[in-house]
C-alpha positions in Angstrom: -11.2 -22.0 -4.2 -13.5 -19.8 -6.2 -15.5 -16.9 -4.7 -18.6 -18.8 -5.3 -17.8 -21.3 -3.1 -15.9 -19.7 -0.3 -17.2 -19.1 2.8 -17.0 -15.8 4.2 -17.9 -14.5 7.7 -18.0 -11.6 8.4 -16.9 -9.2 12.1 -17.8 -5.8 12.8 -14.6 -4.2 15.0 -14.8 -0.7 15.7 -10.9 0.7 15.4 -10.8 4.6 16.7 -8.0 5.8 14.2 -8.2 10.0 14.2 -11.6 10.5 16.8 -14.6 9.0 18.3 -17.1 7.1 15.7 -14.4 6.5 13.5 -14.3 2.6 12.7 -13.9 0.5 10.5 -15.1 -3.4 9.2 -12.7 -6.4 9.3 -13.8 -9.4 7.2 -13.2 -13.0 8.7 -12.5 -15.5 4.9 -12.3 -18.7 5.6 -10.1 -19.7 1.9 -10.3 -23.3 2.8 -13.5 -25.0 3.2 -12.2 -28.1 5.4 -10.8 -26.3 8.0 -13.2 -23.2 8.9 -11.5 -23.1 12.5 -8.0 -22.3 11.1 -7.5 -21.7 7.6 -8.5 -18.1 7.3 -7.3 -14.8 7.7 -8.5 -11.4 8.2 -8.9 -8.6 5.1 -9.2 -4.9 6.1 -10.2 -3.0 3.1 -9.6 0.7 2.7 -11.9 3.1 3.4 -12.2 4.6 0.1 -13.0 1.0 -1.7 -10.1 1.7 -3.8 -7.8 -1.3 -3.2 -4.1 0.3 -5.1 -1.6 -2.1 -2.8 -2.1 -4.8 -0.7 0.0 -5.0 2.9 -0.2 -8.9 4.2 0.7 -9.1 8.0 2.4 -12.1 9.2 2.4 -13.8 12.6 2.7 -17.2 14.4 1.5 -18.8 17.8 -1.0 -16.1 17.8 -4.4 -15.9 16.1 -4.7 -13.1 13.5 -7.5 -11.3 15.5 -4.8 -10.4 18.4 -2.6 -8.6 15.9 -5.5 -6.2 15.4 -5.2 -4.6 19.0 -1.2 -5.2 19.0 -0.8 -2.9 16.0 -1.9 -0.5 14.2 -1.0 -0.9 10.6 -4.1 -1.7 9.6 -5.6 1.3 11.0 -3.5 3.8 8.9 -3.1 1.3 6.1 -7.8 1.8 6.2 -6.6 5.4 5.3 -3.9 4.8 2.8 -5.9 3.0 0.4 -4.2 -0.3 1.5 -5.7 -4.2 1.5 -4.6 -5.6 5.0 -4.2 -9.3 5.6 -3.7 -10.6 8.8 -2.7 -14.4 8.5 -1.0 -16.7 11.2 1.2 -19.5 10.0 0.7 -21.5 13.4 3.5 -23.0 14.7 5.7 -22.7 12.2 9.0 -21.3 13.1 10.6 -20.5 9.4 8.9 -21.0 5.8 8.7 -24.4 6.0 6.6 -26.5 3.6 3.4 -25.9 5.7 3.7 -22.0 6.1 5.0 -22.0 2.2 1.7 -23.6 0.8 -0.8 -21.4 3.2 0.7 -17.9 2.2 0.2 -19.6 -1.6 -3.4 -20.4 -0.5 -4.1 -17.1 0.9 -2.4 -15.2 -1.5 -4.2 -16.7 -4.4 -7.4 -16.4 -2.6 -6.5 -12.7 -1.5 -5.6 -11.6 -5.7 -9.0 -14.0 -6.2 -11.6 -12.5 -4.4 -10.3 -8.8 -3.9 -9.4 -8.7 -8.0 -6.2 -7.6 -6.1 -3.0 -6.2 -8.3 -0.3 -8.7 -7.9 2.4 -6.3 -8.9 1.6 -4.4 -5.4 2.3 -6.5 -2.4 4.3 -5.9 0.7 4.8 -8.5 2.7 5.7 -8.1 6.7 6.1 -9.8 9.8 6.7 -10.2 13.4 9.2 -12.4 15.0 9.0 -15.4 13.5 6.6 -14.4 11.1 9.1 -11.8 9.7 11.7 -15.0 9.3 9.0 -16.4 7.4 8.0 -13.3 5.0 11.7 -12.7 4.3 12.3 -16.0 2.9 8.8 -16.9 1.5 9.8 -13.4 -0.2 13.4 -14.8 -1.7 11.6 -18.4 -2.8 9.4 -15.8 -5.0 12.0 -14.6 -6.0 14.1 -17.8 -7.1 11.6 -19.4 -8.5 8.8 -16.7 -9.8 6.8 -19.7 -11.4 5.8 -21.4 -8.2 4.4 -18.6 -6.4 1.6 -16.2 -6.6 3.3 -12.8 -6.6 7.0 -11.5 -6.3 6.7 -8.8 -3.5 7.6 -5.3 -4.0 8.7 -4.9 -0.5 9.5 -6.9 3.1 9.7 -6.1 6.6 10.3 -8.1 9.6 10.0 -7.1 13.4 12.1 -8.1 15.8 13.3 -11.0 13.6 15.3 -13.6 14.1 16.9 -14.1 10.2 19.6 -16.9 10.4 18.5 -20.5 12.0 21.6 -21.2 13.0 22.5 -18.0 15.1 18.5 -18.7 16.6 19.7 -22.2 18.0 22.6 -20.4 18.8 20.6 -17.9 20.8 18.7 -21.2 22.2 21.6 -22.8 23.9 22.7 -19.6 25.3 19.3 -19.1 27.1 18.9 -22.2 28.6 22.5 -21.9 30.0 22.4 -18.8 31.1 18.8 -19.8 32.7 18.1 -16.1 33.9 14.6 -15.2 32.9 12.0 -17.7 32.5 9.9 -17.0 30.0 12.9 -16.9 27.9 14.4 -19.9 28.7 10.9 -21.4 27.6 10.7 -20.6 24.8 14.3 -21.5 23.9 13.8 -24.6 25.1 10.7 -25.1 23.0 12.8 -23.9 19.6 15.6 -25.7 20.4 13.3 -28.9 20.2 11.7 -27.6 17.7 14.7 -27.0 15.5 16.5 -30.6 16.2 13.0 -32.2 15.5 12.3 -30.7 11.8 16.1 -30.1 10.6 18.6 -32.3 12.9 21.2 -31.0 14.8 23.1 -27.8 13.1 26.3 -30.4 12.8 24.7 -32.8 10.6 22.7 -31.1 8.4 23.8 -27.7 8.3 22.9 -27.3 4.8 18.8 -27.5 5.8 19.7 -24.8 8.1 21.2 -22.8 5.5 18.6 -23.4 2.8 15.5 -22.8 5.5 17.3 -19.5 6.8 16.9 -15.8 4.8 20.2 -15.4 6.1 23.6 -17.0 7.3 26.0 -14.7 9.1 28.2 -17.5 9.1 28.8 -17.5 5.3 31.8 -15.5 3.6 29.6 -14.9 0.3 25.9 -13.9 -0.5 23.4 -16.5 0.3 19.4 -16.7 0.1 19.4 -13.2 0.8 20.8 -12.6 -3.0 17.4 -12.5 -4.2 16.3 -9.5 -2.1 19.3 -7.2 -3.8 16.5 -5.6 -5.2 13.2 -5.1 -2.9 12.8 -2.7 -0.2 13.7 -4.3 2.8 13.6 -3.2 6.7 14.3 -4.9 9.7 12.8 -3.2 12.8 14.2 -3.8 16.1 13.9 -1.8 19.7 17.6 -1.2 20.4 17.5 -0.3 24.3 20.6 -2.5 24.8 20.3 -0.8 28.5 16.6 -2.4 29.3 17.8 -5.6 28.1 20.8 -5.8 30.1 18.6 -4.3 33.3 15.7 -6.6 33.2 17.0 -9.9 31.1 20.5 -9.9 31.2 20.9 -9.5 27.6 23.8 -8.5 25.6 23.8 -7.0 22.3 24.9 -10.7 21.4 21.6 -12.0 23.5 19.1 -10.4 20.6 18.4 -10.6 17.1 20.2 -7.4 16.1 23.6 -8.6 15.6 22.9 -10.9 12.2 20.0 -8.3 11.2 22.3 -6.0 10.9 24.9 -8.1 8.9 21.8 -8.8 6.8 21.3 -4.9 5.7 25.2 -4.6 4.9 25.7 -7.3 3.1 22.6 -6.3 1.0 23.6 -2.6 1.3 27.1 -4.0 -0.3 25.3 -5.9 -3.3 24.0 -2.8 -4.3 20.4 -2.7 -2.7 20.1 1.2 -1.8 16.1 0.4 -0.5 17.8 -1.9 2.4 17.3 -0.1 6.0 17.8 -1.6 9.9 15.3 0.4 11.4 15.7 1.0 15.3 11.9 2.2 17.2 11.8 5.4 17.9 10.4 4.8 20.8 10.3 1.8 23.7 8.0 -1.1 22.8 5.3 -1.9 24.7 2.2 -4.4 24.1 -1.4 -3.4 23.9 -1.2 -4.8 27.7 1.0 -1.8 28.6 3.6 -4.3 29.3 7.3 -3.4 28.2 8.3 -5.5 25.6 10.8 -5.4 22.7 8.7 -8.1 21.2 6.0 -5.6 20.6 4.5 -4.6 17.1 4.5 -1.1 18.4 8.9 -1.6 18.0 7.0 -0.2 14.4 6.3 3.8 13.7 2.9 2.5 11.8 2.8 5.7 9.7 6.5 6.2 8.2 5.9 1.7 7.3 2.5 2.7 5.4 4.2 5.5 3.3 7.3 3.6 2.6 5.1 0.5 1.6 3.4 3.2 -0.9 6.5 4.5 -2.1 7.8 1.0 -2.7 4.7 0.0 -4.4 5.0 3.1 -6.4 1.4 4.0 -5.1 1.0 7.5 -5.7 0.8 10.0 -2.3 -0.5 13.7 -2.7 2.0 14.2 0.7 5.1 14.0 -1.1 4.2 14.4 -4.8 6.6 16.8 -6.7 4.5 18.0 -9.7 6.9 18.1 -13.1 4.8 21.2 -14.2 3.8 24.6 -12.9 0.2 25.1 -13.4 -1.0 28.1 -10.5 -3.5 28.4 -7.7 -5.1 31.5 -6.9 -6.2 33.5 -4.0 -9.1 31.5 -2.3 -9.1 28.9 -4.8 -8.9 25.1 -3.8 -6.6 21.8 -4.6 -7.1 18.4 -4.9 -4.6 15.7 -6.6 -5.1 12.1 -6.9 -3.9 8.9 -9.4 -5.3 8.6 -12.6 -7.6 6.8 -13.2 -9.3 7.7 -10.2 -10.9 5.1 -8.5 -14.7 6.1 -9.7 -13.8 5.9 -13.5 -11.5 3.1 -13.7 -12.1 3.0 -17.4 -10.4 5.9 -18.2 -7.1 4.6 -20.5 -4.8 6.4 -18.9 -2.5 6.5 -16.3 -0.8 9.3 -14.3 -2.1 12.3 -12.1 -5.1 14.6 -11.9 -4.2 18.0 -10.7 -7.6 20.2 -10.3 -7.9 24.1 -9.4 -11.3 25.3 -8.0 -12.5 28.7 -7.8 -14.1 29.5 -4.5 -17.7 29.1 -5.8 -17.1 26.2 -7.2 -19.7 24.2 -5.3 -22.3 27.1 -4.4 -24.9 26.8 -6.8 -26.0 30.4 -6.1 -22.6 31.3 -6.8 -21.5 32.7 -10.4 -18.5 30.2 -9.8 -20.6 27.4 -9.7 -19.1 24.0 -11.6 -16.0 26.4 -12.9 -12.6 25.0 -12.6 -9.2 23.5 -14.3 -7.8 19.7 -13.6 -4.8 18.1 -15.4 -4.0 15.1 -16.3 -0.2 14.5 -16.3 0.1 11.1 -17.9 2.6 8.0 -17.6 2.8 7.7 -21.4 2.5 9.5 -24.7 -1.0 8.3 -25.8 -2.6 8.9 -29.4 -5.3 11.6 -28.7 -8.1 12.9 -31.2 -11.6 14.1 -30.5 -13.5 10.6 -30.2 -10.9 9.8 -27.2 -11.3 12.3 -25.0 -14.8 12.5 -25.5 -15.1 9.1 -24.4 -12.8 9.6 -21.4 -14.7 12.9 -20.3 -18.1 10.6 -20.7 -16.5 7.8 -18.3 -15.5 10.6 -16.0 -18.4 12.4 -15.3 -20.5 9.0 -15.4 -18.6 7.9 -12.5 -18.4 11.2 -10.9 -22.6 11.0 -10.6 -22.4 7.6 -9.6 -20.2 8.0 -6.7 -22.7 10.8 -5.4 -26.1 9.1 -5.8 -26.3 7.3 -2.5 -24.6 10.2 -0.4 -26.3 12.5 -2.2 -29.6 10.4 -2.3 -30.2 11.7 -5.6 -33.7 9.4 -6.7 -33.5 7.8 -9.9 -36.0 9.7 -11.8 -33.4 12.4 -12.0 -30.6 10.6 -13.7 -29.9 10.0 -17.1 -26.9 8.8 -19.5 -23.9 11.7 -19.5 -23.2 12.6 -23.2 -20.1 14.4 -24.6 -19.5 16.2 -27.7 -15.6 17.0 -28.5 -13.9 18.7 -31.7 -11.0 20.0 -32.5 -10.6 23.9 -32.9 -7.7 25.8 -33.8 -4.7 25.3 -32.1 -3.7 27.9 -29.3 0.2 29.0 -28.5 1.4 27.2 -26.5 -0.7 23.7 -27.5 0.1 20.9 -29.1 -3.5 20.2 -29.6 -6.6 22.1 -28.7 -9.8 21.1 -28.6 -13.5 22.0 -27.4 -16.7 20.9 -26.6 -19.9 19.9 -24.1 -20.7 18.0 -21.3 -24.5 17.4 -20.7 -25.1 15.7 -17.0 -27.0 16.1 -14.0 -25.7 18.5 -11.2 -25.6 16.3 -8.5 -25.1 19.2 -6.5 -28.0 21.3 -7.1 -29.6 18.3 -8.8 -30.8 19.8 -12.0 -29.5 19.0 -15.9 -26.5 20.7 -16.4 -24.2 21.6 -19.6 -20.0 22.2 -19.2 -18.7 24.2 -21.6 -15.1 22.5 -21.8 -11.9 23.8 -23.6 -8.7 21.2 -23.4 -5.5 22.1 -24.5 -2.7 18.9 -25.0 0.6 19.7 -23.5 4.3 18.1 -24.7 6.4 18.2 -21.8 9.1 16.3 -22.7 11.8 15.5 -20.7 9.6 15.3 -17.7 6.2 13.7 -18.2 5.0 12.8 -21.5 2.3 14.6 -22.3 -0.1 17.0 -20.0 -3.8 17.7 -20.9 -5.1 20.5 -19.2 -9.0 21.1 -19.1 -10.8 24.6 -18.6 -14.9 23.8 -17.5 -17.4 25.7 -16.4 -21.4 25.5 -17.1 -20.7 29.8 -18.4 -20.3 30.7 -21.9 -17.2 31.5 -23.1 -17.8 35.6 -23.0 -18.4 35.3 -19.1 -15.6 36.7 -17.2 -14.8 32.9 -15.4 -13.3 32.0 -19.0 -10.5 34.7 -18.5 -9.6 33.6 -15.1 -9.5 29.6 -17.0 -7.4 31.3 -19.6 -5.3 32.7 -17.7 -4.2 29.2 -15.8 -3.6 28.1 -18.9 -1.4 30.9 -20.3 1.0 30.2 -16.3 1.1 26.7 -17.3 4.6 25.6 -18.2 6.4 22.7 -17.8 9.8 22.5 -15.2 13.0 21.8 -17.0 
């Protein structure tokens, strides 16, 4: 269904994530047209509009709006500059047909209207939707063709992952007969199990191709085409509550086949496969304890190994490959390249930036002086019309992003322009180059010229290439330039 067409309602729900006033909005998108009442999910976008990965939350027999006071994913996932979907397959046990075609549906619609990268999703889900993202994840997997993205990671909570040790599981319940709720829903999957695939004795091979996993098989199975994805099964391992208050065995939960699911995968060769046990006991939003919980997840350590698997980049853990100083007083800031207000820009990599203390005091003799890097991802061709082009993208969508904040009125802007030539080459340069930057100071919000000096950097071995930028609105004979020059002359690149 195209944008144009879709209908999308809209929810306000206020989250509290680090303090009071701190929310955040929840989109309702209906993707399919005939059924408004059930065929949509729920989209948390990221607080900083900048959409680098997309985390799709899986559940069933609950609607998608009870996950959002069960966990807590989306939350940190608002700060991480994660897409959240919530979507509920129903009924659906495993990835039957049904669940199969609505994550297609949703998916498609998700890359669709979000524009959303299809090289960055993680898929995850809780009890019975984990069975399903793990083997909607292998089916991507098997046959890339037929479906809408091949996920760069999977994690399942509290997941039952082989059919036939779950009707297993079933039969022991109901004979057992010990806690009621239980034995329910046992009874209810039992049925449900003998309706859609037959009894386990005559088609056993349904079982076995509708299951991520079979403990019962002697070689690899469906789980072959996760040897190389990320994968983590969460479970709440306080064998002692379970034998307390349900009379459960390590044998009476999930964790015995989950486990055989990591080591088998851990023997194939997939070092990114990881049983993870809560760090904590699980309890529901109720305040009821439950190892069928979404809390059995430590919501922070998921969101940052989702980044790392999407290969998202975090300025927590990032290990520059170059030395480039800070001062006394100065300040920091590191982000992707392209930053998410000049998307443009043609290159990929990190920006590194150094400010002097005055940096934003426009009384200050600092004012507007500074150094940023750019450590790229590859070895671009680079010459004066380039980077003057890149540093007029740049700044163009470093005004933008500070009109409405800043409520700068429009009478005041006016198109940035760039002049860039190459000078004569300084030690340690590949390149060196100079030039101007004529915009408005959105700060002060008066015309401004940056005098710039970039010098183009071979490191390698390491990163390709580094471009390192001195600017400030000074001339070159005012003492800032020797405190730039001097950054420049530290910078070296690690072996």
């Amino acid at each position: 269904m195209s944008n144009r067409n879709c209908r999308i309602l809209f929810t306000l729900i206020c989250l509290f994530i680090s303090g009071p006033g701190f929310c955040q909005f929840t989109e309702k998108i209906v993707f399919n047209g005939k059924d408004s009442t059930n065929d949509y999910y729920l989209a948390v976008k990221p607080l900083s509009g900048n959409i680098k990965g997309v985390q799709v939350l899986i559940t069933s027999f609950m609607p998608p709006e009870l996950v959002l006071a069960e966990s807590k994913l989306q939350n940190v996932g608002y700060g991480n500059d994660l897409l959240t979907i919530i979507a509920s397959m129903g009924t659906s046990l495993w990835a039957d047909s049904l669940a199969t075609s609505r994550l297609n549906q949703i998916i498609r619609h998700v890359t669709e209207h979000y524009a959303a990268d299809t090289s960055k999703f993680a898929l995850g889900g809780f009890m019975y939707g984990g069975n399903i993202a793990l083997r909607y994840t292998e089916r991507c997997y098997e046959n890339p063709s037929q479906y809408p993205v091949q996920p760069k990671a999977v994690f399942a909570i509290n997941c039952p992952v082989d059919l036939i040790a779950l009707n297993k599981w079933c039969e022991r319940e109901i004979k057992k007969n010990y806690y009621p709720g239980t034995v329910g829903d046992a009874k209810f999957i039992s049925g449900e199990l003998n309706k859609k695939l037959g009894s386990f004795s005559d088609h056993p091979d349904k079982y076995i191709q509708s299951s991520p996993f079979y403990v019962g098989s002697d070689q690899l199975g469906n789980e072959k085409f996760l040897t190389n994805v990320p994968v983590r099964l969460y479970y709440d391992t306080d064998i002692e509550w379970e034998l307390k208050n349900r009379r459960n065995s390590l044998f009476d939960t999930y964790m015995p086949e989950g486990s055989e699911m990591i080591t088998r995968l851990m023997l194939a060769g997939n070092k990114a496969a990881e049983f993870v046990s809560s760090k904590q006991p699980a309890f529901k939003s109720s305040g009821v304890r439950s190892p069928y919980a979404w809390s059995v997840v430590d919501e922070v350590d998921c969101v940052q190994w989702i980044k790392k698997s999407l290969v998202i980049f975090n300025p927590q853990t990032y290990q520059p490959v170059y030395f480039l100083p800070v001062p006394a007083g100065w300040s920091t800031e590191v982000f992707s390249l392209p930053p998410d207000f000049a998307k443009k820009i043609p290159y990929k990599g990190i920006e590194d930036l150094r400010f002097f203390p005055g940096w934003g005091d426009v009384k200050s003799e600092e004012h507007w002086s500074y150094v940023y890097l750019w450590s790229l991802d590859d070895k671009p061709e680079l010459d004066a019309a380039a980077l003057q082009q890149s540093l007029v993208t740049l700044y163009t969508g470093l005004v933008g992003r500070n009109i409405e904040p800043r409520k700068i009125p429009k009478e005041k802007l006016f198109p940035v322009e760039a002049a860039i030539q190459k000078i004569k080459t300084t030690a340690g340069d590949q390149m060196t180059f100079e030039g101007t930057v004529h915009m408005l100071d959105y700060i002060a919000q008066v015309p401004m010229t940056l005098n710039v000096r970039i010098h183009i950097k071979d490191c390698s071995g390491k990163t390709p290439l580094c471009i390192l930028f001195e600017v400030s609105p000074k001339p070159y004979e005012h003492p800032n330039w020797k405190k730039l020059d001097l950054l420049n002359a530290e910078f070296k690149c690690l072996k």
